[in-house]
C-alpha positions as CSV (number, residue, x, y, z in Angstrom):
1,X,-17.2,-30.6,10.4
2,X,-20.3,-31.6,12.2
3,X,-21.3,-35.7,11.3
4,X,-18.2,-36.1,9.5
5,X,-15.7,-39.3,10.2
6,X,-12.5,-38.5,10.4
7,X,-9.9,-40.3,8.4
8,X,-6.5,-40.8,9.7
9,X,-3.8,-38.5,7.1
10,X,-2.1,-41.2,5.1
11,X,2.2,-40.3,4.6
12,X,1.3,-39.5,0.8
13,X,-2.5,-38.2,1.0
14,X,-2.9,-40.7,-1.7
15,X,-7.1,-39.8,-1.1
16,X,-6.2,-36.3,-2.8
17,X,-4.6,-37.5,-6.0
18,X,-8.7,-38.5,-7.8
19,X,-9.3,-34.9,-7.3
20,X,-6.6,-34.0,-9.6
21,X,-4.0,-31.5,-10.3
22,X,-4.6,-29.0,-8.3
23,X,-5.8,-31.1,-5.4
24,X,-2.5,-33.2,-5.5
25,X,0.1,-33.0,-2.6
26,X,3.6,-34.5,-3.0
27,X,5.0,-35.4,0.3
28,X,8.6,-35.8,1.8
29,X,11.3,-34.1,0.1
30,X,11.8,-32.9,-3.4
31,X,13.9,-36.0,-5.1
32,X,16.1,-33.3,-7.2
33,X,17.6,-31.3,-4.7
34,X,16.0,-28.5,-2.1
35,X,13.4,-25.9,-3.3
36,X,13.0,-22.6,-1.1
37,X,9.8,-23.0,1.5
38,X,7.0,-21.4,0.8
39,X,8.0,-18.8,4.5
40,X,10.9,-18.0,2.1
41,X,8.6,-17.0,-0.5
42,X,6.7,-15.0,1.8
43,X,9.5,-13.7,3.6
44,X,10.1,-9.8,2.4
45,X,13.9,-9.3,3.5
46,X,16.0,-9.1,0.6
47,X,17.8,-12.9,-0.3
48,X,21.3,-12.8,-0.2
49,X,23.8,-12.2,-3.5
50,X,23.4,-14.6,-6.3
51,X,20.0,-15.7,-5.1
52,X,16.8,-14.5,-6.7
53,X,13.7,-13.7,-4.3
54,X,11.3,-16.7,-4.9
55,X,8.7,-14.2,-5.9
56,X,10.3,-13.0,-8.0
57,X,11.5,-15.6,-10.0
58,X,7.8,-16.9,-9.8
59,X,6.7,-13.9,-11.2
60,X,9.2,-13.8,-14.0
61,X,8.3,-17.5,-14.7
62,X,4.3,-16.2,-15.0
63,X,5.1,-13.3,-17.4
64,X,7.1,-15.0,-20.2
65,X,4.5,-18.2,-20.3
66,X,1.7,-15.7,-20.9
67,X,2.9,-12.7,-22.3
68,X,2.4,-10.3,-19.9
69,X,4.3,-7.1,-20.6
70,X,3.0,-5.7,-17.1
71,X,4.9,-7.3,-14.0
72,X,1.7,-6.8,-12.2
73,X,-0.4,-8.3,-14.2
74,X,2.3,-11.4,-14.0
75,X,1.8,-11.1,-10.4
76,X,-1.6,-11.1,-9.8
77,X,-2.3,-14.4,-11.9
78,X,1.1,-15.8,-10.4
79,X,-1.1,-14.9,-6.6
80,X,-4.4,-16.4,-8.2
81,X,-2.6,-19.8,-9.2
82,X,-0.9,-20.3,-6.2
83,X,-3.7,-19.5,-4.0
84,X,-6.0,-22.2,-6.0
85,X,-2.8,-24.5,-5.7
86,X,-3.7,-23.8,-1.6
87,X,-7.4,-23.6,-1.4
88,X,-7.6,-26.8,-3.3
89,X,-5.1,-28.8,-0.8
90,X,-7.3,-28.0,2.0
91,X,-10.7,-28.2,0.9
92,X,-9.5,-31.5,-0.8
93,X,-7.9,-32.6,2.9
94,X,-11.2,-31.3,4.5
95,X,-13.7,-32.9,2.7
96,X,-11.6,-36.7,1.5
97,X,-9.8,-37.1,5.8
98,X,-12.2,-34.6,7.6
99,X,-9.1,-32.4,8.8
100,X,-6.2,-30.8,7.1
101,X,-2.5,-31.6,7.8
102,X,-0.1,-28.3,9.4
103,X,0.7,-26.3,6.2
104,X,2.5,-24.3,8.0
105,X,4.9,-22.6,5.0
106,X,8.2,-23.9,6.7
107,X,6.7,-27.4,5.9
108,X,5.9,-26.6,1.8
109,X,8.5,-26.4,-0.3
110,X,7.7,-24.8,-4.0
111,X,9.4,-24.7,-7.2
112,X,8.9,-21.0,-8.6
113,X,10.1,-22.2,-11.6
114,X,7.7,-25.0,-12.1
115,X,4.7,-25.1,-14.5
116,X,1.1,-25.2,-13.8
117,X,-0.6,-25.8,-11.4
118,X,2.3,-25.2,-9.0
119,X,4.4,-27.6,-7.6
120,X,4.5,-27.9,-4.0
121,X,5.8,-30.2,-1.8
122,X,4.9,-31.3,1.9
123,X,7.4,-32.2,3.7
124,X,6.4,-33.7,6.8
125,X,2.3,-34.8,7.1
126,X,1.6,-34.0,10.8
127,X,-1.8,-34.9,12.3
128,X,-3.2,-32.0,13.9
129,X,-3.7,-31.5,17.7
130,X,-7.3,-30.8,16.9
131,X,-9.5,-29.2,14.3
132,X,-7.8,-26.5,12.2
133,X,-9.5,-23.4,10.9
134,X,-9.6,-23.5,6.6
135,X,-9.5,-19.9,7.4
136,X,-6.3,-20.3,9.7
137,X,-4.6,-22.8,7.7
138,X,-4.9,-21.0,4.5
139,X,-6.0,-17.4,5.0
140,X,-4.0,-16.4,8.1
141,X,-1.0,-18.8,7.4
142,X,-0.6,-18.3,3.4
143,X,-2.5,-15.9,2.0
144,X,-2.4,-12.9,4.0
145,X,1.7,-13.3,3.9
146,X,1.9,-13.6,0.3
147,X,-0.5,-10.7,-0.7
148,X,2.1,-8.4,1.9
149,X,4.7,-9.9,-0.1
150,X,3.5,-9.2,-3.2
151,X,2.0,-6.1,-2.5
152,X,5.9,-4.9,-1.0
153,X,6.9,-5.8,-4.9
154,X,4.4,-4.6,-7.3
155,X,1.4,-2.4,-7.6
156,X,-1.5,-4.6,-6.7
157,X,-4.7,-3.1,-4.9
158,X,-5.2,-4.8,-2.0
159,X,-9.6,-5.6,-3.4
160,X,-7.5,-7.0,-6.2
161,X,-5.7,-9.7,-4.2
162,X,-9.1,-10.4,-2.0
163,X,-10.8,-10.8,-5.0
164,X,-8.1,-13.4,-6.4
165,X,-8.0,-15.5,-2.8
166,X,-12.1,-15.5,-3.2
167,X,-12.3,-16.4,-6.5
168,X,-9.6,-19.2,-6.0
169,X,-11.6,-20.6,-3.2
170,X,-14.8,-20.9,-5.4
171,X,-13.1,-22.5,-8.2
172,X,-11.6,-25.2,-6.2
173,X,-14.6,-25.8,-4.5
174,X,-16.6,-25.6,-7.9
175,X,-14.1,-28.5,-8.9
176,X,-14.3,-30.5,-5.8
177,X,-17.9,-30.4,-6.1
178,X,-18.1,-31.5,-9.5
179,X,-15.7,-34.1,-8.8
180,X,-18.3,-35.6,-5.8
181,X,-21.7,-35.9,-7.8
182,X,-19.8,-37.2,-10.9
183,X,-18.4,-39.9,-8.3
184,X,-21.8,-40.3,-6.7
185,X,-20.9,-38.9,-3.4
186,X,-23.2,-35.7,-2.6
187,X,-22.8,-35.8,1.1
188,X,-18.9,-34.3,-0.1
189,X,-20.0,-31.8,-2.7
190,X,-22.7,-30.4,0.3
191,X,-19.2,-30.3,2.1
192,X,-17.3,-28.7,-0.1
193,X,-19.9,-25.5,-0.7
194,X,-20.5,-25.1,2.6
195,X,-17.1,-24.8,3.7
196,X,-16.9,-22.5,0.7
197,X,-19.8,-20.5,1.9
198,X,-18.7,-20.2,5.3
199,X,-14.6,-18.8,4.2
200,X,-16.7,-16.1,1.8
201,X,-18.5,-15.0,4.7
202,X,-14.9,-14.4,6.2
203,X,-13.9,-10.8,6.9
204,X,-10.6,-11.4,4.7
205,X,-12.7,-12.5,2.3
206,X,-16.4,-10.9,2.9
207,X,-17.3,-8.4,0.1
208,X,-15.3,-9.9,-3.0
209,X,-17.9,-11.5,-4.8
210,X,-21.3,-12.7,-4.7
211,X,-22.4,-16.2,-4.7
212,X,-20.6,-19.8,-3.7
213,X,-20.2,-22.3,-6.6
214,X,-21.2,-19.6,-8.9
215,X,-19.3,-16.7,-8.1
216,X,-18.7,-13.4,-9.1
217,X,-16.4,-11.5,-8.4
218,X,-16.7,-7.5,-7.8
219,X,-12.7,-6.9,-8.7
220,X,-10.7,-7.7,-11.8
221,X,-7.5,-9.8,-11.6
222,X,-6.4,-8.1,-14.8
223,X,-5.9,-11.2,-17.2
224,X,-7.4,-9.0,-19.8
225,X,-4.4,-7.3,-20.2
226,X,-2.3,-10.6,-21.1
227,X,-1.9,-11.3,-25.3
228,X,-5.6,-12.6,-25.8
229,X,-6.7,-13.1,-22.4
230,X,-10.0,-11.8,-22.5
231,X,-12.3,-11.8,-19.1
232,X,-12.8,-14.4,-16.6
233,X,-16.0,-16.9,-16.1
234,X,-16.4,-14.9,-12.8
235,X,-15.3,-11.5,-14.1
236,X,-16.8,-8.2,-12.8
237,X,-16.7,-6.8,-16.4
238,X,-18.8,-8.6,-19.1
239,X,-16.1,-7.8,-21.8
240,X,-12.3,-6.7,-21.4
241,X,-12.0,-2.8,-20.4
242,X,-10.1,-0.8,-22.6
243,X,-6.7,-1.4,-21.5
244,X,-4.8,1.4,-19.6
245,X,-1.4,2.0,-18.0
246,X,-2.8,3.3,-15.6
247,X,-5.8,1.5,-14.3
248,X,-7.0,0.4,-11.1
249,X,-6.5,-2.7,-10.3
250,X,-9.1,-3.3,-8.1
């Protein structure tokens, strides 16, 4: 980030907390006992006896909170929350220290049975050797993992799942912006789009949408079909489709 000072990382990345929710990191370990990493959650060999999948219990969590009769439709907005959950860490980190910590997945821990937004935990804040990709952090290190994950457990079309990791990214950044000019600093909210507009432009991500801090996206992440869901603000369709078993997905 050309012009930008850089900010040592603080133990608790107490400069994320304004943001808000999503933007929040815990650090150190969880106080109530260990929580499975997030590599465990992307990790698609079976868990042993007595121990449920992460995903899976995420996904179980996701359906009875909204509703959702379809496991993939609990899936996809369980993928959507937790990849806002990441996009806003590091866009937050980028933009408030000039750098993100490692979030490598060994180093989160997350509580699948947590509410929203999700609850993740970093357990060691390590300054990076040098600058670290947003796209390498997030996209190669989390999100491409989890959508194979995911994809290995339910029936989720893979323009689906881009869609979801593109329309995360613009919402955090959306927020993050918001956040700067209502705190009077538009040098950050120039930051935050055009980090935005650089990670759309991403072959992982290229194609999904159009537009930065107003979005649209060109695949649905099915919310529709949850109990009075209706369409997103960035929705491909207008109004909700009329619901079908078998639909695409995206």
């Amino acid at each position: 980030m050309v012009g930008l000072l850089l900010v040592h990382l603080d133990t608790r990345l107490a400069a994320l907390a304004p943001l808000g929710g999503f933007f929040a990191l815990r650090t150190g370990e969880p106080p109530h006992g260990p929580l499975p990493t997030l590599a465990e959650a992307y990790d698609r060999t079976p868990p042993g006896p007595g121990r449920p999948h992460p995903l899976d219990a995420r996904v179980r969590r996701v359906a009875a909170g909204v509703g959702a009769a379809e496991p993939r439709v609990a899936a996809s907005v369980a993928h959507q929350a937790l990849a806002a959950r990441l996009w806003s860490v590091a866009l937050g980190c980028a933009v408030r220290y000039g750098r993100v910590p490692d979030l490598d997945p060994r180093l989160l821990r997350w509580d699948p049975a947590g509410g929203a937004p999700e609850d993740l935990w970093l357990t060691e804040v390590r300054e990076p050797a040098g600058p670290v990709p947003l796209a390498d952090a997030v996209l190669h290190g989390h999100l491409e993992p989890l959508a194979a994950a995911l994809r290995a457990r339910h029936r989720l079309a893979a323009g689906l799942l881009r869609g979801n990791a593109a329309s995360a990214l613009a919402g955090a950044a959306r927020q993050l912006a918001r956040w700067a000019r209502e705190n009077d600093e538009p040098d950050a909210a120039d930051r935050a789009r055009a980090l935005a507009a650089r990670l759309l432009a991403h072959p992982l991500l290229a194609g999904a949408g159009a537009g930065v801090l107003d979005f649209r996206r060109r695949s649905c992440c099915l919310y529709y079909r949850v109990p009075g869901g209706g369409v997103c603000g960035d929705c491909c369709f207008a109004r909700a489709p009329r619901s079908s078993a078998h639909g695409s997905s995206g």
